[in-house]
C-alpha positions, -999 to +999 in steps of 0.1 A: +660-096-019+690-090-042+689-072-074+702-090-105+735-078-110+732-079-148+726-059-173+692-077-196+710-089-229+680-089-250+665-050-260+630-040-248+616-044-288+632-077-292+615-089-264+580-078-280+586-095-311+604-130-297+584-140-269+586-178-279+622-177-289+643-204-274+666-177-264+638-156-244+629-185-226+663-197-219+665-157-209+633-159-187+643-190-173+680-172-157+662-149-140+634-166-121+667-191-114+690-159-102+655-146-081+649-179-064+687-185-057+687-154-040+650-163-021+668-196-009+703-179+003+677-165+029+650-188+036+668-220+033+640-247+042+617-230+020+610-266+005+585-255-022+604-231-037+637-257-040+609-279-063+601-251-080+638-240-087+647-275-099+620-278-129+629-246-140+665-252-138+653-286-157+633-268-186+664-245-190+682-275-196+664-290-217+656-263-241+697-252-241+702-291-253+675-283-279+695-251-292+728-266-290+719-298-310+699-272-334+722-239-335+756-245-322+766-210-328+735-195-313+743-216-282+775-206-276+765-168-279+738-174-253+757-190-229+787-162-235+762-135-230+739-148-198+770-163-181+753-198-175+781-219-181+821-222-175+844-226-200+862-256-204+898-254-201+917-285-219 
């Protein structure tokens, strides 16, 4: 299996005191995703782990709808610093 290639953005004592920030989960959530993504690059009919992928990559979703309609700001700097999303380009 393949090692995340990123460096954790959130410190080991912020992560003690904000388990139930939208952030940590939104955190959490990128690297189960990254883990399974890597898990399916090699077993790719591994059916039960696609389910599983998809509802986390639908809770991610919708708690990053949650935070951007909440903190706008905070948003941004979470997708900035997990690398989730591309920039748009108008």
């Amino acid at each position: 299996m393949v090692k995340n290639s990123f460096i954790s953005v959130i410190s080991q004592e912020e992560k003690e005191e904000n388990r139930g920030s939208v952030e940590f989960q939104v955190f959490i959530f990128t690297n189960k995703i990254r883990r399974l993504t890597s898990h399916l690059e090699l077993h790719r009919k591994d059916y039960l782990s696609q389910r599983g992928l998809r509802k986390i990559l639908g809770k991610r979703q919708r708690l990053l709808s949650y935070l951007s309609k909440k903190n706008r700001i905070r948003y941004k700097e979470l997708i900035s610093q997990l690398d989730i999303r591309e920039s748009k380009t108008r």
